[in-house]
C-alpha positions as CSV (number, residue, x, y, z in Angstrom):
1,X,-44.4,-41.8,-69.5
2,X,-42.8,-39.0,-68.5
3,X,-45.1,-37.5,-66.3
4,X,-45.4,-41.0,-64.7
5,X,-41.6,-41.0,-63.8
6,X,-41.7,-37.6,-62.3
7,X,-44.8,-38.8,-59.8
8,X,-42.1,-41.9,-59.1
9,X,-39.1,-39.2,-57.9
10,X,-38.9,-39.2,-54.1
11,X,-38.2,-35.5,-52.1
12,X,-37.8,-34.2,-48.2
13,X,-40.8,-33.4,-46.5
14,X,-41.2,-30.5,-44.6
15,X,-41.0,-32.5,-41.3
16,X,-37.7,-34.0,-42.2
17,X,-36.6,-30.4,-43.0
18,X,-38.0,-29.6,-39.7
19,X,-36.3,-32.7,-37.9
20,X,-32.9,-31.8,-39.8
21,X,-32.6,-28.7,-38.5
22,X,-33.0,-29.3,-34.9
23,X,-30.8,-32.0,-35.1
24,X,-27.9,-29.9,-36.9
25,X,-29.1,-27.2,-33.9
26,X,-28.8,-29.4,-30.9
27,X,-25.1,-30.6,-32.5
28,X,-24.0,-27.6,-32.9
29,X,-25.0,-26.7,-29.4
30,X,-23.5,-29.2,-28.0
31,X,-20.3,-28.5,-30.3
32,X,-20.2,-25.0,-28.5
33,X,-21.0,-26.1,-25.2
34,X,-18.1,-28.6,-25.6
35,X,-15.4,-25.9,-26.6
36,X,-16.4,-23.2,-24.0
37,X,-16.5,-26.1,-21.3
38,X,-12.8,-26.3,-23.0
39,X,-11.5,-23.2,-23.6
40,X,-12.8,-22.7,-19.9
41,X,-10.5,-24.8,-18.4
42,X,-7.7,-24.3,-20.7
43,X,-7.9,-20.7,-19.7
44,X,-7.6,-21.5,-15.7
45,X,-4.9,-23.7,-16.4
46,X,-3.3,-21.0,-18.5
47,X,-4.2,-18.2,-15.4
48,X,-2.8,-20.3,-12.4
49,X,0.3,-20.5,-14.7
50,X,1.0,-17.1,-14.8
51,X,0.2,-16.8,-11.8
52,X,2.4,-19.4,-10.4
53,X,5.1,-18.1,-13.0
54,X,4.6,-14.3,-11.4
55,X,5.3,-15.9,-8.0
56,X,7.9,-17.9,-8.6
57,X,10.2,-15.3,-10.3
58,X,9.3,-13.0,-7.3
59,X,10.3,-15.7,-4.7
60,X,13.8,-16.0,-6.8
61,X,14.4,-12.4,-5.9
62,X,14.0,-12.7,-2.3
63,X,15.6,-15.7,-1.9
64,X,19.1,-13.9,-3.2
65,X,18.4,-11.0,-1.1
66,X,17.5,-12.8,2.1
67,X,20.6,-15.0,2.0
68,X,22.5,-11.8,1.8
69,X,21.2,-10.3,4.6
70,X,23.8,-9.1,7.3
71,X,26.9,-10.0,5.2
72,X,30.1,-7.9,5.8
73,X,33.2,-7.4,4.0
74,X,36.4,-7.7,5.8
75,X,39.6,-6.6,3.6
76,X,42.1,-8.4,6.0
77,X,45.4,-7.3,5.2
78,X,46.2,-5.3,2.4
79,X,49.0,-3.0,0.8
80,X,46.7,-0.3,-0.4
81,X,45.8,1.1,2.9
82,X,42.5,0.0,3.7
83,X,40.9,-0.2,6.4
84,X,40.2,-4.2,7.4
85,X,36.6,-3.4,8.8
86,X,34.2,-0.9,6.8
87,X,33.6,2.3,9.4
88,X,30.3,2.8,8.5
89,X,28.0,3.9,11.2
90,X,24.9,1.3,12.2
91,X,22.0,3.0,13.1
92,X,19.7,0.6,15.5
93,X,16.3,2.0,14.6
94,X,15.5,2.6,17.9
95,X,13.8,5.7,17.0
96,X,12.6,4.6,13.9
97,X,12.3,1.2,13.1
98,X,12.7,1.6,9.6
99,X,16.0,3.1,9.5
100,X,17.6,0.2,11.3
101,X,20.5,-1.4,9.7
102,X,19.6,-4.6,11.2
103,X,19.8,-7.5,9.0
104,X,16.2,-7.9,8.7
105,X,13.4,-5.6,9.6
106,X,10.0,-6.9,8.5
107,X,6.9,-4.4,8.9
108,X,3.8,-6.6,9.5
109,X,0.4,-5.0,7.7
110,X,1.9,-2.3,6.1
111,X,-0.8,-1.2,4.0
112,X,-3.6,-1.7,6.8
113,X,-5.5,-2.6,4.5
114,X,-8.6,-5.6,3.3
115,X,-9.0,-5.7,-0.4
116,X,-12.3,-4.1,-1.7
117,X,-14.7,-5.6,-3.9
118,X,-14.4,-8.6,-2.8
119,X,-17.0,-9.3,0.3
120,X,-20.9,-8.7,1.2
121,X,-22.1,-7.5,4.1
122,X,-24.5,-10.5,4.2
123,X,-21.7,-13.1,4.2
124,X,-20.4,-12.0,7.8
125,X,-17.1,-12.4,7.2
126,X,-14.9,-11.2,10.4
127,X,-11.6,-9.5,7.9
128,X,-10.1,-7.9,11.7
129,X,-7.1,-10.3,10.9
130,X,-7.3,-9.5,7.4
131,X,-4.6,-7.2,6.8
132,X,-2.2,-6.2,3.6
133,X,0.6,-6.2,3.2
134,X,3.5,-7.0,4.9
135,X,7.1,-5.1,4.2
136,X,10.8,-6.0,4.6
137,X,13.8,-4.6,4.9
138,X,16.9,-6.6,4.3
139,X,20.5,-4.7,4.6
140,X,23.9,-6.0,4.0
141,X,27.4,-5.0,3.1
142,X,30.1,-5.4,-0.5
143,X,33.1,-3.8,-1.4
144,X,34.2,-1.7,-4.6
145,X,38.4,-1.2,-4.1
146,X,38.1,1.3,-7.1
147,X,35.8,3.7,-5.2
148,X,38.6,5.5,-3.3
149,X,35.9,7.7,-1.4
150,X,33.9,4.6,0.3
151,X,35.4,1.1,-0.9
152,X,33.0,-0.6,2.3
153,X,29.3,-0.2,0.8
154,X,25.7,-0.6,2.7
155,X,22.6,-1.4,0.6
156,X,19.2,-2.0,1.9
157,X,16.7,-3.6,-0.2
158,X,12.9,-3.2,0.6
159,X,10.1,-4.8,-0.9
160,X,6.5,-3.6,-0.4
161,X,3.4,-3.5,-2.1
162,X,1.5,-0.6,-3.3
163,X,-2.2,-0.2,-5.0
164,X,-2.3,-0.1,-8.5
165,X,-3.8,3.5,-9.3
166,X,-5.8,2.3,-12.8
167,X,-7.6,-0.1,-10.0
168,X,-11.4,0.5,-9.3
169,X,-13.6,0.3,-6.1
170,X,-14.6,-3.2,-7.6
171,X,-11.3,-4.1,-9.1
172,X,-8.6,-3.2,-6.3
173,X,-5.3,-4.7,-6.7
174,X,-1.5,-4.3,-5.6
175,X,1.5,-4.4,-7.0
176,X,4.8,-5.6,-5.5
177,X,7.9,-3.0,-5.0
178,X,11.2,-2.6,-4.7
179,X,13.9,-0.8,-3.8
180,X,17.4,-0.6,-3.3
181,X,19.1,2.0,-1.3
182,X,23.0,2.7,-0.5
183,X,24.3,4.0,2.7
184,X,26.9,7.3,1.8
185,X,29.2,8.5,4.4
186,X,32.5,9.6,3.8
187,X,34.3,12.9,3.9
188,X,31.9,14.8,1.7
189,X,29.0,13.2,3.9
190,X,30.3,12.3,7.4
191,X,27.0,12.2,9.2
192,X,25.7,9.2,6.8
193,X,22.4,8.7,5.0
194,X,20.6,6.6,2.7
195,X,20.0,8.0,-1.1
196,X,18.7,5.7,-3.9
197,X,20.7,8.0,-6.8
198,X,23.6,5.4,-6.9
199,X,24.3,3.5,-10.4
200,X,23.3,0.1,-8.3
201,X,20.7,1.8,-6.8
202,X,16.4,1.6,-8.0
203,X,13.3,3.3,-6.5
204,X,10.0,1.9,-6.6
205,X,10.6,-0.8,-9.4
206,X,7.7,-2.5,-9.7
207,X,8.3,-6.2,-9.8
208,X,4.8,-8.1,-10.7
209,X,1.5,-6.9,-10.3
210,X,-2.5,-8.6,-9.5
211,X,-1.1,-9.1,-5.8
212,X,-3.3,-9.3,-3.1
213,X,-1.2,-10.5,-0.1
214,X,2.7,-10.4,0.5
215,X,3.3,-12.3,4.6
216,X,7.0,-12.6,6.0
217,X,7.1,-14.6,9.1
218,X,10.7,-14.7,10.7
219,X,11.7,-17.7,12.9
220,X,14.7,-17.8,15.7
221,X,17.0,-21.0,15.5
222,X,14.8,-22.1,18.3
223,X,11.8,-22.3,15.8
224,X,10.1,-19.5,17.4
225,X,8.0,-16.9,15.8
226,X,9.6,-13.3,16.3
227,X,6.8,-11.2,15.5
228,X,5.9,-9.0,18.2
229,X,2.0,-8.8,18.2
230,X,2.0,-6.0,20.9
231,X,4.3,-3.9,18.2
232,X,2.6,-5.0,15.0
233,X,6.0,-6.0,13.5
234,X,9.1,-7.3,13.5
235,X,10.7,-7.0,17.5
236,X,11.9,-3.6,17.7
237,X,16.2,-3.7,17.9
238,X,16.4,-2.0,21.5
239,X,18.1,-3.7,24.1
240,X,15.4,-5.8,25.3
241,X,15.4,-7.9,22.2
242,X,18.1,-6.8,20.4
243,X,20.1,-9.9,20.0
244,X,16.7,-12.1,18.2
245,X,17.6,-9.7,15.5
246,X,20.9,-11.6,14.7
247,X,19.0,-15.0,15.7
248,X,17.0,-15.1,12.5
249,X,17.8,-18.9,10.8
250,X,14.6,-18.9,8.4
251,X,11.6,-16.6,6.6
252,X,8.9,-17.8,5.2
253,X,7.5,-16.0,2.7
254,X,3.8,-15.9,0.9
255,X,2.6,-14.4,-2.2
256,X,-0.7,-14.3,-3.0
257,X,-1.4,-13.3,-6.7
258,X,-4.9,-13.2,-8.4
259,X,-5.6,-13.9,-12.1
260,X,-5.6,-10.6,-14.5
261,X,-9.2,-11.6,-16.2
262,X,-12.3,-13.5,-14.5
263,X,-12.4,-16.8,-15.0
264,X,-15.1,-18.6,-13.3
265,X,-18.6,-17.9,-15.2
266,X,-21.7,-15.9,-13.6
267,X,-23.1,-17.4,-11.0
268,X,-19.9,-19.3,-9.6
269,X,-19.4,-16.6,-6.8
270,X,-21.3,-17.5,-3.8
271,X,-19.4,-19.6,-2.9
272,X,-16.2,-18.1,-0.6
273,X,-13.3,-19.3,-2.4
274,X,-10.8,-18.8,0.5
275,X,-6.8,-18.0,0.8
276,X,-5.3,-18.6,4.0
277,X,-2.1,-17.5,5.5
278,X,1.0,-18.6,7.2
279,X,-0.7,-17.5,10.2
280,X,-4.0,-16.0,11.3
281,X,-4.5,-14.6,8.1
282,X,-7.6,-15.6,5.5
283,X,-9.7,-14.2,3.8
284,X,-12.9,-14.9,1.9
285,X,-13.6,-13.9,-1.7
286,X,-16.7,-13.7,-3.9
287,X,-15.3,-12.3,-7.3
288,X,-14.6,-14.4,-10.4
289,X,-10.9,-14.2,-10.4
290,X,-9.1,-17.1,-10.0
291,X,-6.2,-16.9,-6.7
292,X,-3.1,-19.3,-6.2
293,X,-0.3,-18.1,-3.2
294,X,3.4,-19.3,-3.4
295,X,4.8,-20.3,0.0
296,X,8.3,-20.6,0.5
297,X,11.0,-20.6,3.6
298,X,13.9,-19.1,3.3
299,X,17.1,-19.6,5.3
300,X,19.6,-16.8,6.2
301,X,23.2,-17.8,5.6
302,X,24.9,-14.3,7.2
303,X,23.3,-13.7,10.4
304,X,24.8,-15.3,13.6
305,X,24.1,-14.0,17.3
């Protein structure tokens, strides 16, 4: 009896073992294809956050600074002896631009430079208008009544991009810069000059990095574009074109920032994924990291012709 009931027990096959396992194998396939198809896109989303978040905060920054470009302080009367205007030199620049205490001084292409790693000599790209980074220089005045030296102050602010020196041939990228200079002339320094050792004062703080373009575009209140292609910048202050120097009304301002990891898989670069300009600018790129620019305009409040 027994040895009947044990013929009578039923078992798995070897071919349902076999069948089992590729079923648990394609489920858990699919299971991992299904996540990493996830995680994928929960990762770009993530990226062109931070990146969007890097940008914005930037942006923030020079929109203060902008709007406080050319503003003066006028004491007015006073029973302390001070003068009502500040009596602070202002250099034009005419020798060099950069040393202009004009409002606004913007340096087109600063870094002359097209980001490396990024093209293939097979893809004919034409990168001749191509052309990092663009620099600014935005002055304007305060007032400190307990500084009995110099109450008027001068402060020029200057952001500008630099390459990040842990970057690679393949894996180039910039940061963005800033600094903040004061002008000192008094007594102890009549001739005037610009030093960065001030307690308001900061020298190459580096404000976000994994930039790959930085474009300021400066408009008259005419809507015209003031860069001077001849000069490769912002029009020179001499006396030819002095005066669009104090006709400024808005900047538009790009910032270009590409993610810290790749993101898109193997295989998903030939395809140019392209970043354009305010202007002329674009550029191709074949790399895996993902690329999102914050555009913005700007309007000047303390410039006036």
């Amino acid at each position: 009896m027994k040895k009947n009931k044990l013929k009578n027990i039923s078992g798995i096959t070897l071919v349902e073992i076999l069948i089992g396992i590729a079923v648990s194998a394609l489920m858990v396939t699919a299971m991992f294809t299904t996540y990493n198809v996830v995680n994928n896109s929960y990762s770009q989303v993530t990226d062109r956050a931070k990146i969007s978040r890097s940008g914005r905060d930037v942006i923030a920054m020079l929109m203060r600074d902008i709007r406080l470009a050319g503003y003066k302080f006028y004491m007015g009367a006073n029973t302390l002896g001070i003068p009502k205007a500040d009596n602070l030199t202002y250099h034009t620049g005419e020798d060099v631009i950069e040393e202009s205490h004009d409002p606004i001084i913007i340096i087109h292409n600063e870094l002359g430079y097209s980001p490396t790693g990024t093209e293939a000599p097979d893809k004919k790209i034409d990168t001749a208008k191509d052309k990092c980074c663009d620099k600014i220089h935005i002055v304007y005045g305060d007032f400190d009544h307990t500084d009995v030296e110099q109450p008027y102050k001068r402060y020029k602010i200057t952001y500008y991009a630099k390459p990040n020196p842990k970057g690679t041939v393949t894996n180039s990228y910039y940061g963005i810069y800033r600094t903040k200079e004061s002008w000192i002339e008094n007594e102890a320094n009549p001739v005037g000059q610009w030093v960065t050792d001030c307690d308001e004062c900061y020298h190459e703080e580096l404000l976000r990095d994994h930039l790959d373009d930085m474009e300021f575009v400066a408009f008259n209140k005419h809507g015209r574009n003031l860069f001077n292609s001849e000069e490769n910048s912002f029009p020179r202050p001499d006396k030819a074109n002095r005066t669009e120097l104090y006709n400024i009304r808005i900047v538009d301002v790009r910032l270009t920032f590409r993610s810290k990891d790749e993101v898109y898989r193997p295989g998903n670069n030939t395809k140019a994924r392209w970043v354009k300009g305010l202007g002329n600018r674009a550029r191709a790129f074949f790399d895996r990291y993902l690329r999102d620019s914050v555009v913005v305009s700007i309007h000047t409040r303390n410039i006036g012709s």
